[in-house]
Kinemage of the C-alpha trace (Angstrom):
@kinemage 1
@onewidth
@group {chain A} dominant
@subgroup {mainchain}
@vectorlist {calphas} color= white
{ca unk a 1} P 2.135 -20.703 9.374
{ca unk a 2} L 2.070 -19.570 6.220
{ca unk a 3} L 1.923 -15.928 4.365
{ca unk a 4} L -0.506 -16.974 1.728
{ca unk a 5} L -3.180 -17.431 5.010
{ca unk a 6} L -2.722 -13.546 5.921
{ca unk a 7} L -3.090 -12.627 2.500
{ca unk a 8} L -6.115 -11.722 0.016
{ca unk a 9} L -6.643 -10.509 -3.211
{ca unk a 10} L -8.787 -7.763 -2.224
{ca unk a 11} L -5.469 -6.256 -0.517
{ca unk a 12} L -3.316 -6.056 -3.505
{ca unk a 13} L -2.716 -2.976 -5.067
{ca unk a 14} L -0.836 -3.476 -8.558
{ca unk a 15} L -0.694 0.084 -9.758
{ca unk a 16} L 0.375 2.108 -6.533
{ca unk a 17} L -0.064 5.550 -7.287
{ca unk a 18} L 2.280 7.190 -4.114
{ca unk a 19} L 5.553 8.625 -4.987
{ca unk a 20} L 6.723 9.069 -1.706
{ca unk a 21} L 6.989 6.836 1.923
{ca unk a 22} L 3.863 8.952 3.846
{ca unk a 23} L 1.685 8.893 0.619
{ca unk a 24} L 2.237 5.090 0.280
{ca unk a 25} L 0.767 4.600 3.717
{ca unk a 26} L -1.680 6.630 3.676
{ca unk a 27} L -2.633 5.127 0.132
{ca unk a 28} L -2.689 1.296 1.822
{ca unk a 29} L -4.206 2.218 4.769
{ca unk a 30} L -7.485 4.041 2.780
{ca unk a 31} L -7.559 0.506 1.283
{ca unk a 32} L -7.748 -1.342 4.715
{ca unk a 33} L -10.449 1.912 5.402
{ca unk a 34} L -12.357 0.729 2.273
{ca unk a 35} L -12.493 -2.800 2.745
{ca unk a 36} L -13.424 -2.076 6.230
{ca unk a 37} L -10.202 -3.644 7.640
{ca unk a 38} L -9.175 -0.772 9.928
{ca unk a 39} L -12.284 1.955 11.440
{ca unk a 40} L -9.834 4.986 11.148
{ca unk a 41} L -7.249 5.343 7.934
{ca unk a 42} L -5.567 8.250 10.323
{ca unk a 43} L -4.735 6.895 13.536
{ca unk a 44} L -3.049 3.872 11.332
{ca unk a 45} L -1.246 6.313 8.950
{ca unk a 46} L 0.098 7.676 12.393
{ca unk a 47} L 1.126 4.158 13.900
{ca unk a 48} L 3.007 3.754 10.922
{ca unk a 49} L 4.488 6.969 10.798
{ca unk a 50} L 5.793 6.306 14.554
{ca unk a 51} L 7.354 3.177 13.002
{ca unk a 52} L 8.904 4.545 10.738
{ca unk a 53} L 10.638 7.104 12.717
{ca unk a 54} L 12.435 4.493 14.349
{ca unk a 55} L 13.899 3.432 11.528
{ca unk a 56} L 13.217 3.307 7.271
{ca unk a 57} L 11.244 -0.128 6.762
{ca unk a 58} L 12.371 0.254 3.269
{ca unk a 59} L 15.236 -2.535 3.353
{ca unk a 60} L 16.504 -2.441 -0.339
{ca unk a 61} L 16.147 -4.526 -3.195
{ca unk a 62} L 13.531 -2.468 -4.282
{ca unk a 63} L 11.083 -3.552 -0.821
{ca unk a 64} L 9.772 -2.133 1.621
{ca unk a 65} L 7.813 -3.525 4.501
{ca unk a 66} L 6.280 -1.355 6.677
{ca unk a 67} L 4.649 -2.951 9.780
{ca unk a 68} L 2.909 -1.994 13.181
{ca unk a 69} L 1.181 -3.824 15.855
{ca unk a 70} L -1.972 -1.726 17.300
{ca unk a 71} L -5.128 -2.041 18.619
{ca unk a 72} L -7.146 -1.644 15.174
{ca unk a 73} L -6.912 -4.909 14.120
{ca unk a 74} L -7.724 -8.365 15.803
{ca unk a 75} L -5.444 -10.219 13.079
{ca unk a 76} L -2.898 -10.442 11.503
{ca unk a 77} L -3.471 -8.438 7.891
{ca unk a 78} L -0.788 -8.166 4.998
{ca unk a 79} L -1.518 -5.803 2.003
{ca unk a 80} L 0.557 -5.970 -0.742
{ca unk a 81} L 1.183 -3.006 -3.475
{ca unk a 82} L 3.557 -2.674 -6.568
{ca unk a 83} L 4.927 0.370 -7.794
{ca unk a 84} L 5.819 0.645 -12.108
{ca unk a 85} L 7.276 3.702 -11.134
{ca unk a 86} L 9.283 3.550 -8.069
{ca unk a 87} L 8.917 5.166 -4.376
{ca unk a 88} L 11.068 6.919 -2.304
{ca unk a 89} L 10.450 5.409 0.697
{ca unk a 90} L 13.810 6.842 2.524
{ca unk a 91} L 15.076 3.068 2.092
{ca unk a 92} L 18.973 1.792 3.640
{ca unk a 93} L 20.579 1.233 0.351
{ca unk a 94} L 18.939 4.995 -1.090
{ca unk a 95} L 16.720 3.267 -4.167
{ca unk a 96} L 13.377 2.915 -5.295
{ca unk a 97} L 10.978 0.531 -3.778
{ca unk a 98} L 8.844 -0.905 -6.152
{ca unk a 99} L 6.917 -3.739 -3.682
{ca unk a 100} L 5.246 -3.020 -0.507
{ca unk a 101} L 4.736 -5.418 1.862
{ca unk a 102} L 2.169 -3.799 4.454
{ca unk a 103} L 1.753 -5.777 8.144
{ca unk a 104} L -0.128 -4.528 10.791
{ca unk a 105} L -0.565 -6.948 13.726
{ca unk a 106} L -2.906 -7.079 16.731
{ca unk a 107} L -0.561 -5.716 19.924
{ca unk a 108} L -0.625 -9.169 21.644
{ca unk a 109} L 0.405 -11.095 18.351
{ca unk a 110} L 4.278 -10.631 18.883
{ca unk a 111} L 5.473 -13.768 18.140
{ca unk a 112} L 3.389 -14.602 14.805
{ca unk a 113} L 4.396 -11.241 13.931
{ca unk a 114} L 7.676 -11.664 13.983
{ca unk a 115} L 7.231 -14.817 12.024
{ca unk a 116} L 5.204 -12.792 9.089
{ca unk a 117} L 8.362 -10.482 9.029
{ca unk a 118} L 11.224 -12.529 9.122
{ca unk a 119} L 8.893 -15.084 6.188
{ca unk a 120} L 8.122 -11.709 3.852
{ca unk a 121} L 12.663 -10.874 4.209
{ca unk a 122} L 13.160 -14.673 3.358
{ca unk a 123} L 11.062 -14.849 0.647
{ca unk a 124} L 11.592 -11.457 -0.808
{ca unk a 125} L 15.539 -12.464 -0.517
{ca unk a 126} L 15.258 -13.969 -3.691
{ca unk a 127} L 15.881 -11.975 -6.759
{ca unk a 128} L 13.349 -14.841 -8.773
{ca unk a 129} L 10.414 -14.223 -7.032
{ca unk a 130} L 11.020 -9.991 -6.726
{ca unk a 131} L 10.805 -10.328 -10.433
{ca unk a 132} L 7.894 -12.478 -10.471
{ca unk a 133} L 5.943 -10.150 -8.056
{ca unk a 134} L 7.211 -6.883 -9.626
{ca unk a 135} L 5.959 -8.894 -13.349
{ca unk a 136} L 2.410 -10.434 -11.743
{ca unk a 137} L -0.504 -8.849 -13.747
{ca unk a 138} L -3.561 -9.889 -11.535
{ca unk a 139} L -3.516 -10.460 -7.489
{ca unk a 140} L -4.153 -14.145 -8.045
{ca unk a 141} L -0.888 -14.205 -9.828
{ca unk a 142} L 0.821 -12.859 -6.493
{ca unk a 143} L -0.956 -15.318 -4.285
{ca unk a 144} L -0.154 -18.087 -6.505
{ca unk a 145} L 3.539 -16.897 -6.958
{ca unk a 146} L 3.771 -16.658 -2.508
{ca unk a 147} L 2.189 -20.162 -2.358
{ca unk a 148} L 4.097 -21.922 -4.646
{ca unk a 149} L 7.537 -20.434 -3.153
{ca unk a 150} L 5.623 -21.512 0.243
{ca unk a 151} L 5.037 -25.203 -1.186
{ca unk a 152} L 8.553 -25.543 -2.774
{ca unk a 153} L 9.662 -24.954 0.901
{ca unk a 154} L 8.285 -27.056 2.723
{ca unk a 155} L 9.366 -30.020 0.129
């Protein structure tokens, strides 16, 4: 499995324009509404929401990664979003976020979705490739960036 299979250009947002954790999601989730990813932007906005009450899926390091399994989808779908300007996304160590890792998962996908999580914390572990994502200037550049570090792991 790899991350570069969930991901497409026409779900990266390089010039996020939320400032805050609810306007992020509801900014990502009118792009899945757009691109006719997800029928209802509101109902997902909400999922996520619920998530997040649980607990701040902004980690640190400048990431967040908000996820949700529900009934919207029928695959797995990652959208990815950079901020120049920083978020605050409530996240554990009280910083910015400035990339947004978005997963929402079909309810009956546990297992692959815990595989897409625990790849995104892995890869986004490494201070190199947070700069190369927070630096890419076209979504091909991000793809490119997530295969390569994909390739160079599997060597």
């Amino acid at each position: 499995m790899r991350l570069s299979d969930f991901i497409n250009k026409r779900l990266i947002v390089l010039s996020l324009q939320a400032k805050g954790k609810k306007e992020t999601l509801e900014e990502l989730a009118d792009l899945l509404t757009r691109q006719r990813i997800i029928p209802n932007k509101e109902r997902l906005v909400k999922v996520l929401l619920e998530r997040e009450s649980l607990g701040s899926t902004g980690v640190g390091n400048g990431i967040a990664i908000p996820h949700a399994k529900t009934d919207l989808v029928k695959k797995i779908i990652i959208a990815f979003a950079k901020s120049d300007k920083g978020i605050d996304f409530d996240s554990l160590d009280k910083k910015p976020v400035y990339l947004v890792f978005l997963i929402i998962a079909p309810e009956e996908a546990h297992e692959t979705y815990l595989r897409v999580l625990a790849r995104i914390s892995r890869l986004l572990h490494e201070e190199r490739i947070r700069n190369g994502l927070r630096a890419a200037q076209s979504p091909r550049q991000v793809i490119n960036l997530i295969r390569k570090e994909e390739k160079e792991a599997e060597e």
